[in-house]
C-alpha positions as CSV (number, residue, x, y, z in Angstrom):
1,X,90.3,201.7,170.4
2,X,91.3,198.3,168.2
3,X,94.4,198.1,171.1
4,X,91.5,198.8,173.8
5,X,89.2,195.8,172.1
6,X,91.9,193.4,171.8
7,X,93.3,194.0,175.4
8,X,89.2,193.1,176.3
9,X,89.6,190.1,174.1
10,X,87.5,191.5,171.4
11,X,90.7,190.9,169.2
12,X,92.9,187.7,169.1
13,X,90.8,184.8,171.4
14,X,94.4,183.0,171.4
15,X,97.8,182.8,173.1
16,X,98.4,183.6,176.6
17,X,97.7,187.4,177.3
18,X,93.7,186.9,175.6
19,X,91.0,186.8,177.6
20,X,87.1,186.9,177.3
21,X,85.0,189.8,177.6
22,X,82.8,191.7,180.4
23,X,80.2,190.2,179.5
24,X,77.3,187.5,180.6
25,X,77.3,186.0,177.0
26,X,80.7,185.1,177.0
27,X,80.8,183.4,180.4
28,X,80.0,179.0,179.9
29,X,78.3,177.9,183.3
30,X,80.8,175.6,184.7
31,X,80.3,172.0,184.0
32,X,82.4,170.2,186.6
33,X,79.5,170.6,189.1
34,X,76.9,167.9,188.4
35,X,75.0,168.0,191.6
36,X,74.2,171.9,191.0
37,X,71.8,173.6,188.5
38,X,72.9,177.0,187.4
39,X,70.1,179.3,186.9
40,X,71.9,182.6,185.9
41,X,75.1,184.2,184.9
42,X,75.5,188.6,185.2
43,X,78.8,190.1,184.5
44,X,79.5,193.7,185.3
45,X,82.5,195.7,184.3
46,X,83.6,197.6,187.5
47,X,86.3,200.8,187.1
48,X,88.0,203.4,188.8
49,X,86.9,202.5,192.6
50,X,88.8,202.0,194.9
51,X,88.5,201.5,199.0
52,X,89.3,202.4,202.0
53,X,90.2,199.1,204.2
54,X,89.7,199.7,207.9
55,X,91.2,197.9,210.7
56,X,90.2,193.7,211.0
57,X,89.4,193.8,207.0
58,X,93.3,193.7,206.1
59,X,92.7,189.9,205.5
60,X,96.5,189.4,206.2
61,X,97.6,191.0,203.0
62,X,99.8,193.7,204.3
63,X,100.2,196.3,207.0
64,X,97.3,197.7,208.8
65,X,95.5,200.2,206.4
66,X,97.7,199.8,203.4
67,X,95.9,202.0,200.6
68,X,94.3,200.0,197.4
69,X,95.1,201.0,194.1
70,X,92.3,202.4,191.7
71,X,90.6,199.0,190.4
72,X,89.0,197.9,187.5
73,X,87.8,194.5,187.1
74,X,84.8,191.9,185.9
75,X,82.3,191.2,188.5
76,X,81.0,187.7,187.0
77,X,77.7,186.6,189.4
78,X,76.2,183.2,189.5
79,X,73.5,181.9,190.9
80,X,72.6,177.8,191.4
81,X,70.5,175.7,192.9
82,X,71.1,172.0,194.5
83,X,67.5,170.1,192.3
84,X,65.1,169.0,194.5
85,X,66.6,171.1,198.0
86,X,64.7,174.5,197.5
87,X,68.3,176.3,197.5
88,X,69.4,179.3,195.7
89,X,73.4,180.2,196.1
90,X,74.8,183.3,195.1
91,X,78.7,183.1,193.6
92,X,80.8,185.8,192.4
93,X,84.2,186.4,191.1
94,X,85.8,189.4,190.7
95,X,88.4,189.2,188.2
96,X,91.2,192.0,187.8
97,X,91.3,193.9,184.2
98,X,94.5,196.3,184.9
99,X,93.8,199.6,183.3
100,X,91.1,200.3,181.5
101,X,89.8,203.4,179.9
102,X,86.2,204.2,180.0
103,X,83.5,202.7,182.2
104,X,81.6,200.7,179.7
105,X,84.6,199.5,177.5
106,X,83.6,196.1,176.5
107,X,80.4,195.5,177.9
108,X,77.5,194.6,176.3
109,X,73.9,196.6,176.0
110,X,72.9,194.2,178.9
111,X,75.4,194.0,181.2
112,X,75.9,197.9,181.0
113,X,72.2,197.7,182.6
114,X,73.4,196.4,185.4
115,X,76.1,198.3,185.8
116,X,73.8,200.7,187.0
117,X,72.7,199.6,190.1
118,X,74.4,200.6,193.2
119,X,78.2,200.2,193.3
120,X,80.1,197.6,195.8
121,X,82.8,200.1,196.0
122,X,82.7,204.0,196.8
123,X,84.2,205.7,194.0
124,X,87.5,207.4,193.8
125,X,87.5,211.5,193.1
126,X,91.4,212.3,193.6
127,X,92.8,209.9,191.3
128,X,95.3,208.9,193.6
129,X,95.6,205.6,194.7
130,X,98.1,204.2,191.2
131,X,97.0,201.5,189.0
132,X,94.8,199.0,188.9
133,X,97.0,195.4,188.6
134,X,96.0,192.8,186.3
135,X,95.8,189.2,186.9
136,X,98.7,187.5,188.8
137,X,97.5,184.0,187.9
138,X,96.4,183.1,191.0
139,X,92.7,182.6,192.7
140,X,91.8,183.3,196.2
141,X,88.4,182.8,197.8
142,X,87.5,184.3,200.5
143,X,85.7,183.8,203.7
144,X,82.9,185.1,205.7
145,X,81.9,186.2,209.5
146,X,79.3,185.7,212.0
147,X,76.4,183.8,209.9
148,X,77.7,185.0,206.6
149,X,79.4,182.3,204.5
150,X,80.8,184.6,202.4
151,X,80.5,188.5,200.5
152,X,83.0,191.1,202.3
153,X,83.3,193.4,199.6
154,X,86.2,194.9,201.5
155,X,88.1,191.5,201.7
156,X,87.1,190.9,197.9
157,X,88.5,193.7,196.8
158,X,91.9,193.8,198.9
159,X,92.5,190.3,197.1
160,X,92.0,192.4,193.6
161,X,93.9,195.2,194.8
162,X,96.9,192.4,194.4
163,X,95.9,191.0,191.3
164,X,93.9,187.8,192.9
165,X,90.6,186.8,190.9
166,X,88.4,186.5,194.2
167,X,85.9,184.3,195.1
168,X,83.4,184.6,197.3
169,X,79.7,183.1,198.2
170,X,76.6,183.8,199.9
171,X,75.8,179.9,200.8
172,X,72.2,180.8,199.9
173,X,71.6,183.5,203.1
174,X,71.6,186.2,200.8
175,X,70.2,189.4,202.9
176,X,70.7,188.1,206.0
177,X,72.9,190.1,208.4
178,X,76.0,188.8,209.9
179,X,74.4,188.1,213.3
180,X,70.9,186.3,211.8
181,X,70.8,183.0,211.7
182,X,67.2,183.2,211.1
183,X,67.8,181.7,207.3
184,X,68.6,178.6,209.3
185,X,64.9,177.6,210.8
186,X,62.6,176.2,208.5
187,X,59.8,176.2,210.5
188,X,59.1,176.2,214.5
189,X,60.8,173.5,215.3
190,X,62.4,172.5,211.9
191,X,65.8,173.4,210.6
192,X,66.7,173.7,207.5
193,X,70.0,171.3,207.1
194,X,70.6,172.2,203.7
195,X,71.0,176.0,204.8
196,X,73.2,174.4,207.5
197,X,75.1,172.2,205.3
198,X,75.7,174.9,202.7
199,X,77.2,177.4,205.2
200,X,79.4,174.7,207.2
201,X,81.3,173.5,203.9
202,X,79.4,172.2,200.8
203,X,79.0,176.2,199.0
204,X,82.9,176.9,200.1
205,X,83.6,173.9,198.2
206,X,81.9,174.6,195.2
207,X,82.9,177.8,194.9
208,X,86.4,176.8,194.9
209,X,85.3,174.7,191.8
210,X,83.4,177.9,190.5
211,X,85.9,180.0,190.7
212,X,88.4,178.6,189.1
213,X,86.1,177.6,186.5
214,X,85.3,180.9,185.7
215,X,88.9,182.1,186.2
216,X,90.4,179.8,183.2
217,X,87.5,180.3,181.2
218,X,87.9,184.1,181.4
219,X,91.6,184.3,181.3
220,X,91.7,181.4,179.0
221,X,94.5,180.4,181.1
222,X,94.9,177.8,184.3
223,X,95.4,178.9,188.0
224,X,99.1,179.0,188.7
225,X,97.8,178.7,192.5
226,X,94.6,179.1,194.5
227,X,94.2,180.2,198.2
228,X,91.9,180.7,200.9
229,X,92.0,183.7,203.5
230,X,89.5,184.0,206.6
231,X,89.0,185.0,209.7
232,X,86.8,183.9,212.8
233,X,83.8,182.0,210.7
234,X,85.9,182.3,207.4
235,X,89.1,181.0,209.6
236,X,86.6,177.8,210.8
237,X,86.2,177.9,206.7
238,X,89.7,177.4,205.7
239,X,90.0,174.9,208.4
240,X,86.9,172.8,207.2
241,X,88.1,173.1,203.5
242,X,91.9,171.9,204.8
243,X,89.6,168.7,206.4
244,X,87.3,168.0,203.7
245,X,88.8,168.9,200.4
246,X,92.2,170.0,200.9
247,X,93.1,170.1,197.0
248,X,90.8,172.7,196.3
249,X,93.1,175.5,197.1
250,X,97.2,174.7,197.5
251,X,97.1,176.9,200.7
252,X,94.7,178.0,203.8
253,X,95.3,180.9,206.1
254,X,92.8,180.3,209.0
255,X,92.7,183.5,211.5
256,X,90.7,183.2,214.9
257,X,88.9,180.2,213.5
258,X,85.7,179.5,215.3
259,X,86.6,175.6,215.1
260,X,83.7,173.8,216.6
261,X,81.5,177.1,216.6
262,X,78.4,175.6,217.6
263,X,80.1,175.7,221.1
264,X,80.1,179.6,220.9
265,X,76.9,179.2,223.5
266,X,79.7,179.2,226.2
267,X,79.4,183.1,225.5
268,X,76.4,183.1,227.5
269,X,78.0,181.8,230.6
270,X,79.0,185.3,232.2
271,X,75.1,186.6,231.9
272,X,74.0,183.8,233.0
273,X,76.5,183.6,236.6
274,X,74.9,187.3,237.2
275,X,71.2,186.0,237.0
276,X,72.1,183.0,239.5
277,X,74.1,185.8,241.6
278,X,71.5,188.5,241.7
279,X,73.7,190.8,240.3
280,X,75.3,192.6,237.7
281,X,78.0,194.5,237.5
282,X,78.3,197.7,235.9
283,X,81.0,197.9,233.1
284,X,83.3,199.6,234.9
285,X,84.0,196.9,237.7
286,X,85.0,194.5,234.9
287,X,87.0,197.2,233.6
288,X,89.1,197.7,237.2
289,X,89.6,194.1,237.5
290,X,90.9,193.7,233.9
291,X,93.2,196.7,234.5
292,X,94.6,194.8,237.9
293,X,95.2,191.9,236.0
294,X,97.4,193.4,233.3
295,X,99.0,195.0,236.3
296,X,100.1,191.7,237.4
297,X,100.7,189.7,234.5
298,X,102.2,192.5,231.6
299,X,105.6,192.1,232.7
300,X,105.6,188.1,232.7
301,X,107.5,187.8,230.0
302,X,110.2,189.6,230.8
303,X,109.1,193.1,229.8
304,X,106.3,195.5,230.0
305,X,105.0,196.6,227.1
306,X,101.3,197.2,227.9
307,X,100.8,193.2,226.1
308,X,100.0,189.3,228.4
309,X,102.3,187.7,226.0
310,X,102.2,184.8,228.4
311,X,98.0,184.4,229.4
312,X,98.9,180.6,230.8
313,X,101.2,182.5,233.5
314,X,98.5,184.8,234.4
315,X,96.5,182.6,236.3
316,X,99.4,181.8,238.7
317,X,99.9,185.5,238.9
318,X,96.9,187.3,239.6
319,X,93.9,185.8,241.2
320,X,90.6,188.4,241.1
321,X,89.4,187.4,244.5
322,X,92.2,188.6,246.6
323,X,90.9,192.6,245.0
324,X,87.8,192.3,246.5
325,X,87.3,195.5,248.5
326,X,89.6,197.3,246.6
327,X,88.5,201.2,245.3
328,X,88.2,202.2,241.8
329,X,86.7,205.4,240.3
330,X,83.8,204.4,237.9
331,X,84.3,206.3,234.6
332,X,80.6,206.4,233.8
333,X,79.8,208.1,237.3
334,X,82.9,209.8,238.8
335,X,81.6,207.7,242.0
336,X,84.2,205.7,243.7
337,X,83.3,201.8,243.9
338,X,84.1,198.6,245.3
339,X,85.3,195.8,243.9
340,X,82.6,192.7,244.8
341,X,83.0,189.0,245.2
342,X,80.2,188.7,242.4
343,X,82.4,190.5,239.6
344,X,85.4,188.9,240.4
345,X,83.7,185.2,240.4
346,X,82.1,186.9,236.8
347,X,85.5,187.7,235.4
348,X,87.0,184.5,236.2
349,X,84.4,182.5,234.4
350,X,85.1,184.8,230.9
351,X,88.8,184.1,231.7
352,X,89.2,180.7,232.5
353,X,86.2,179.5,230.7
354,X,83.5,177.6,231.1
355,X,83.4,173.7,232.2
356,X,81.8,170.6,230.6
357,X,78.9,169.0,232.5
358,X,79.3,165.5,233.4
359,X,77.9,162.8,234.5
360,X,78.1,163.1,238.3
361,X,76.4,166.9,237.7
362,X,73.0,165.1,236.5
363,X,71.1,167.1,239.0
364,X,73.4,170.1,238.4
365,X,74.5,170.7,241.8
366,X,76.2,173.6,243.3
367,X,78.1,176.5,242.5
368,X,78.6,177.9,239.0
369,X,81.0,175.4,237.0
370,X,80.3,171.9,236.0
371,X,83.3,169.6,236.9
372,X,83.8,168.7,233.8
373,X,86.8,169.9,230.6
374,X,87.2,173.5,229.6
375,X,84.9,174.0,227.0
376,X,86.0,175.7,223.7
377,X,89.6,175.5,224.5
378,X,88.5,177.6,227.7
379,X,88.1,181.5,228.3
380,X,89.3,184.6,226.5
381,X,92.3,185.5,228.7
382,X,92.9,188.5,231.0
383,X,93.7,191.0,228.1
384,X,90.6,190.8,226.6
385,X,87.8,193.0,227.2
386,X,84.7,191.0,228.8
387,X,82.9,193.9,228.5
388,X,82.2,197.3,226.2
389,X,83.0,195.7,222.9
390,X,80.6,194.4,220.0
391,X,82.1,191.0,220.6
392,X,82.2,191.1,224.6
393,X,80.8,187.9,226.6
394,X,79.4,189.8,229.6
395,X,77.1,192.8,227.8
396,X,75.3,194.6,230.4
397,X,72.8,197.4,230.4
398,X,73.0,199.7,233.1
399,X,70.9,202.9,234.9
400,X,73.6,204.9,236.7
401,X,70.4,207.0,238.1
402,X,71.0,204.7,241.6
403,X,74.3,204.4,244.0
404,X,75.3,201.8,242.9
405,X,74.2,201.7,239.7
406,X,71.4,199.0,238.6
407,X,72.4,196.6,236.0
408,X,70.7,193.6,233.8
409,X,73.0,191.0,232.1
410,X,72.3,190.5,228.1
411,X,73.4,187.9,226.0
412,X,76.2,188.3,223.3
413,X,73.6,188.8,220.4
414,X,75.4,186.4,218.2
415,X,75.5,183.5,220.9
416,X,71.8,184.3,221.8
417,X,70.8,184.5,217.9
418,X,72.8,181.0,217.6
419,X,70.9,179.2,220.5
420,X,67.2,181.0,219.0
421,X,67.6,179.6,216.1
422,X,69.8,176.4,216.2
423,X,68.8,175.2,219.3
424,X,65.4,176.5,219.8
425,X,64.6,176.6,216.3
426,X,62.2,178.8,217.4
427,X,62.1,182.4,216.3
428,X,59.3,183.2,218.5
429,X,61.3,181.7,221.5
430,X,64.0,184.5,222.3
431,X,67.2,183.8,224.6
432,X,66.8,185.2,228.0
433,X,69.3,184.8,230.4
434,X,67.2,186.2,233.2
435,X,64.7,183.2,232.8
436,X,64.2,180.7,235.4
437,X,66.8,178.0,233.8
438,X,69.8,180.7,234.1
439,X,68.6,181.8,237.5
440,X,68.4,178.1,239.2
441,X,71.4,176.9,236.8
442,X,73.4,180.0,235.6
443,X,76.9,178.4,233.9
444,X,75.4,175.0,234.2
445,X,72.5,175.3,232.1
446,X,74.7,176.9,229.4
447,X,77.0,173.6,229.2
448,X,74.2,171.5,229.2
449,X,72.5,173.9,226.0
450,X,76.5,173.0,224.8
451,X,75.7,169.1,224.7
452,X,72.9,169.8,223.1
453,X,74.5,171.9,219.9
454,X,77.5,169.2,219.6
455,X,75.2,165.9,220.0
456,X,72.9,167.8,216.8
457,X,76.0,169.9,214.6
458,X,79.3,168.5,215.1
459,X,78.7,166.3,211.7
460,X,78.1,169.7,209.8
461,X,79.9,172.5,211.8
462,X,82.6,170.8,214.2
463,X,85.7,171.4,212.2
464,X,87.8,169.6,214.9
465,X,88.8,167.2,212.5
466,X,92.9,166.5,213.6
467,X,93.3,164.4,210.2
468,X,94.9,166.5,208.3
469,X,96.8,163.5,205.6
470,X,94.6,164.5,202.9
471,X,96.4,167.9,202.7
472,X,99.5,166.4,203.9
473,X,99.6,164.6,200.6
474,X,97.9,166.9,198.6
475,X,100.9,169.3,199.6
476,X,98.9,171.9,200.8
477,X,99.6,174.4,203.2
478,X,97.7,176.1,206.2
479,X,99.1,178.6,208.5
480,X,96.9,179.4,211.6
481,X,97.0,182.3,213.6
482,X,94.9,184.3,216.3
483,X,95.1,187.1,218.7
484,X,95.9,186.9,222.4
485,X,93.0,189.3,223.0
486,X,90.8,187.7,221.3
487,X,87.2,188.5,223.4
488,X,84.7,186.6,221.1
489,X,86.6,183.2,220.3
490,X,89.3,181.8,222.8
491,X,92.6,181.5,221.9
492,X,92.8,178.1,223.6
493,X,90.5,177.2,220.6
494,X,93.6,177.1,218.3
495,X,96.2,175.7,220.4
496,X,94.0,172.9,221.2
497,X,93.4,172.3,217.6
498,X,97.2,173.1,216.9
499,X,98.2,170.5,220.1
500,X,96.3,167.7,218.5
501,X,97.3,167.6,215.4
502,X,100.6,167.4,216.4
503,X,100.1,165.0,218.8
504,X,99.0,162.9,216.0
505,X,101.4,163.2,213.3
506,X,104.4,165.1,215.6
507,X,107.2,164.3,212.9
508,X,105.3,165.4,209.8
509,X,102.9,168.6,211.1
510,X,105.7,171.0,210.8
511,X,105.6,170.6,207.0
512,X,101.7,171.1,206.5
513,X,100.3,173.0,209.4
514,X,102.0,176.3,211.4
515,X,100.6,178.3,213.8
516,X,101.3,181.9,215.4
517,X,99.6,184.2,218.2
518,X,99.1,187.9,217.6
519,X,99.8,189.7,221.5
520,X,97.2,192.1,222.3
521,X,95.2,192.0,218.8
522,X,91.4,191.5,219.7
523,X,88.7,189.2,217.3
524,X,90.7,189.8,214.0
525,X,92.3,192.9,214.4
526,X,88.8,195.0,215.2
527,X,89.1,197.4,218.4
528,X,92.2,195.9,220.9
529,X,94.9,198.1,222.6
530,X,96.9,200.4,219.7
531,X,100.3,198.6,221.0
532,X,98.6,194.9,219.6
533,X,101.3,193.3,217.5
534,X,99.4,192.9,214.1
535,X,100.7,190.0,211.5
536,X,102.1,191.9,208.5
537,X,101.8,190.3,204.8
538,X,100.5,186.5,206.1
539,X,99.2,185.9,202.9
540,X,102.5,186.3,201.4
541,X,104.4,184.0,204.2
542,X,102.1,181.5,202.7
543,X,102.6,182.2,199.4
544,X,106.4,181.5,199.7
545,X,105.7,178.4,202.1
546,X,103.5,177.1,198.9
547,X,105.6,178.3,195.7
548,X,109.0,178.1,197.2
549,X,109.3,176.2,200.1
550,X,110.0,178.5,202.7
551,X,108.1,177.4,205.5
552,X,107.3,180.8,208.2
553,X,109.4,180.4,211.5
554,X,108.4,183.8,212.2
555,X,105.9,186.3,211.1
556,X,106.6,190.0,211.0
557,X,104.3,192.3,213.1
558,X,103.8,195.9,213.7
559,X,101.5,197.6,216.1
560,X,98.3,198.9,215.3
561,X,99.8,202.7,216.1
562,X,103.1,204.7,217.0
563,X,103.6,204.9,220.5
564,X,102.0,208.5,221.3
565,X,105.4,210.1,222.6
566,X,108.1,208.8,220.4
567,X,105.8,207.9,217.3
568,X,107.2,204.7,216.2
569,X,105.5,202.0,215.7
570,X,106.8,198.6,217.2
571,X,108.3,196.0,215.6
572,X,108.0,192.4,216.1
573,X,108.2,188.7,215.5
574,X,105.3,186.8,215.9
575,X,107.5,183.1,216.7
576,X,105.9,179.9,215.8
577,X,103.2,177.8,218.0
578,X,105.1,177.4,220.7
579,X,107.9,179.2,221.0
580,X,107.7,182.8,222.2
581,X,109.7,186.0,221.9
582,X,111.6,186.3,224.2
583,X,113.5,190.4,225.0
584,X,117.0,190.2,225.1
585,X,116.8,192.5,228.9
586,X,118.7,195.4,227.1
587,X,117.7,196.6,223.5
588,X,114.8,198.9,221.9
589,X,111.6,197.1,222.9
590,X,110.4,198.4,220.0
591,X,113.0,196.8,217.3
592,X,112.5,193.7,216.1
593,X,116.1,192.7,217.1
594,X,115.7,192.8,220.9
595,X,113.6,189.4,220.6
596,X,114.1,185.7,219.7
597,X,112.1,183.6,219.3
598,X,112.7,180.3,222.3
């Protein structure tokens, strides 16, 4: 038991292996935060759990469902408050231990208390899983999705799974769900900017200088190297912390990021087009057109492989209103359909994307687009699916009682909640595409709700900033990547943000800024075609990009699963933004080898 106690650091409180306790006593509030009152501290000794990681929580550690070990490690809470803004901000760090014996070793009588409420993690029965790792000296924080700022317990613990101390927040929107932005409005009317300050940037920031705080002081030790890993809203995170204070990790892995998210109202453009059409078409018309699309454009680059590994092409190639007329056997009725003008003038909105308003559209005009520049870097490309996913632009609801079948348009529930409560500020004032606006207006009354959001947000949410010299100098890293069939946030959304960079420092970008596309992966990994090509062990390209210099010019991927007939799983390079793989026109498709990169 002494061994035990002095691996706790109830022994020696020197020399590099010591560290402090479990406990809430032992943890100082961090002083390098003057702006911030701390109001508690709780630290809870966590052991033998363990996780199961399911597809889009990976967080670009390693292969698609990797197993954790067992872990054991200090959950250290703390809660602040900005004086005189009415905030509270949850922050926690979870701090690898290694192997420890017994589930209360070195916790106090207080801290054992809480210990008992429910656990983060499900606990582990089989003993399987190996050992828990201990510290590798480095911190990671990690971001959030939807409305969260922060507190995947699935992401947390993958970063402990490989020794990280993780950091994480709750930007002071604790119990709100992913989709609510109802923590936002203070009042009909009224929002609440320090809510909306906190979740764009200022609690990410802190908690960089939280955890690493609590990190040395635990470890009595400094962080060799700090990173942050997100996707979609945490990818717009790592972006924003990049912009605004890129020394407070030494690298940033941004996936999807929803850069310049208050223009995620674009979402409700393809609702909107079916009110101003009078119609709505069932789920399996989008579905018929997007399968005639990969038709045409799979093979684009050179082989076909079930992946658009070329979506810029596919516009040339396949054009939705030449299929009108054409039969297709609706899977929800086993009736045979037709494909209408309507859906294909639907489909081409969610893939081209919607356009800007301007000024020669005061009176809105005709037809369904304003004449203005893509908005959001444009639509989400023919591989994604418009329709049938959580994350789907053009959400339907449908009686298949009739022939046809009689279908109403509904919003993407995070675009409408965004608009309710951002916009609106009105939580009385629900989004209905059906309402008179969307039927005179459709697309075009969505643009203008678009102006609205930028002209109030960009300031706290925009995260376009193409100045990256602060992390130039710093000598920071990001790598960017996203998925080609991405159907919540456009891929366009990165390559414009990629493009513009570069267009601004083109001789110097290459050594501070990379970026790679994932074909066929949907919003971070979740759902998509099996054959998607997932980025393997990104974390780790950074890592050696930071610690040794070896900057990525490819990323290894793998498909989500083994083809059903030979059972191998295809492997590929992801080449750097923009290059593309290119086959070869005679090797395995599946092997690595039969690609470059050109």
């Amino acid at each position: 038991m002494d061994q035990l106690a002095r691996f706790l650091g109830f022994g020696s409180t020197t020399g590099p292996g010591s560290f402090t306790s479990c406990a809430a006593a032992s943890i100082p509030y961090p002083t390098n935060l003057p702006n911030a009152e701390f109001l508690s501290v709780e630290a809870n000794l966590v052991t033998n759990y363990t996780v199961e990681i399911p597809p889009g929580f990976e967080n670009s550690h390693s292969a698609p469902y990797a197993p954790l070990p067992v872990l054991n490690f200090c959950n250290v809470t703390l809660i602040y408050t900005h004086p005189g803004l009415g905030d509270k901000i949850l922050t926690q760090v979870w701090l690898p231990l290694g192997d420890v014996d017994g589930g209360n070793a070195g916790v106090e009588e207080s801290d054992t208390q809480q210990q008992q409420q429910k656990p983060l993690l499900k606990k582990k029965t089989d003993g399987s899983g190996g050992g828990s790792p201990s510290w590798n000296g480095r911190l990671q924080g990690t971001g959030g999705g939807g409305f969260f700022t922060g507190f995947f317990p699935l992401t947390q613990a993958h970063g402990v799974g490989e020794g990280y101390a993780v950091v994480t927040t709750d930007g002071g929107a604790r119990g709100a769900d992913w989709g609510d932005a109802s923590y936002i409005v203070a009042s009909p009317g009224n929002v609440d900017w320090t809510a909306v300050h906190n979740f764009g940037s200022v609690a990410l920031h802190e908690a960089a200088v939280i955890g690493r705080a609590v990190t040395e002081s635990f470890y009595r030790q400094k962080v060799r190297y700090a990173y942050f890993t997100g996707c979609s809203t945490g990818g717009r995170q790592a972006a924003m912390l990049a912009q605004r204070w890129p020394e407070d990790y030494d690298g940033y892995l941004a996936g999807a990021a929803a850069l310049r998210c208050h223009d995620i109202v674009v979402a409700l453009a393809p609702p909107a087009l079916m009110t101003e059409l009078s119609y709505t078409p069932p789920p399996c018309e989008l579905r018929a057109l997007r399968r005639l699309a990969m038709e045409a454009c799979d093979g684009l680059d050179g082989v076909v492989d079930g992946l658009v590994s070329e979506p810029e092409r596919c516009f040339e190639a396949f054009d939705p209103h030449t299929r009108v007329g054409e039969s297709f056997v609706c899977e929800e009725t086993g009736k045979t359909l037709q494909i209408t003008k309507e859906a294909a003038k639907i489909s081409q909105l969610a893939w081209e994307g919607l356009r800007d308003v301007v000024e020669e559209d005061a009176e809105y005009g005709n037809g369904a687009q304003g004449s203005g520049k893509l908005i959001w870097g444009g639509g989400v490309g023919h591989q994604a699916t418009i329709t049938d996913s959580p994350f789907s632009w053009a959400l339907t609801t449908c009686d298949y009682t009739p022939d046809p079948p009689r279908c109403h348009p509904a919003p993407w529930p995070f675009s409408a909640a965004w608009v309710q409560s951002l916009v609106y500020k009105n939580l009385s004032h629900p989004v209905d595409v059906t309402g008179p606006e969307f039927q005179q207006h459709g697309p075009r009354a969505v643009a203008r709700i678009v102006r609205q959001a930028r002209q109030w947000y960009t300031s706290a949410l925009g995260t376009f900033d193409t100045d990256l010299s602060g992390l130039r100098s710093s000598g920071g890293k990001m790598l960017m990547w996203h998925g080609m069939a991405d159907e919540a946030i456009p891929l366009g959304n990165s390559r414009e943000y990629y493009d513009a960079v570069a267009a601004r420092d083109p001789k110097r970008v290459d050594g501070y800024l990379r970026y790679f596309e994932a074909p066929g992966i949907a919003h971070c990994g979740f759902g998509g075609e099996g054959n998607g090509l997932w980025p393997v062990s990104m974390l780790e390209a950074l890592r050696a990009w930071v610690e040794e210099g070896k900057a990525p010019e490819v990323v290894p991927a793998v498909s989500k699963t083994a083809h059903p007939e030979t059972r191998v799983r295809t492997k590929r390079n992801l080449c750097r933004y923009p290059q593309k793989a290119k086959y070869d026109g005679v090797g395995n498709i599946a092997d690595a080898a039969s690609f470059k990169c050109l």
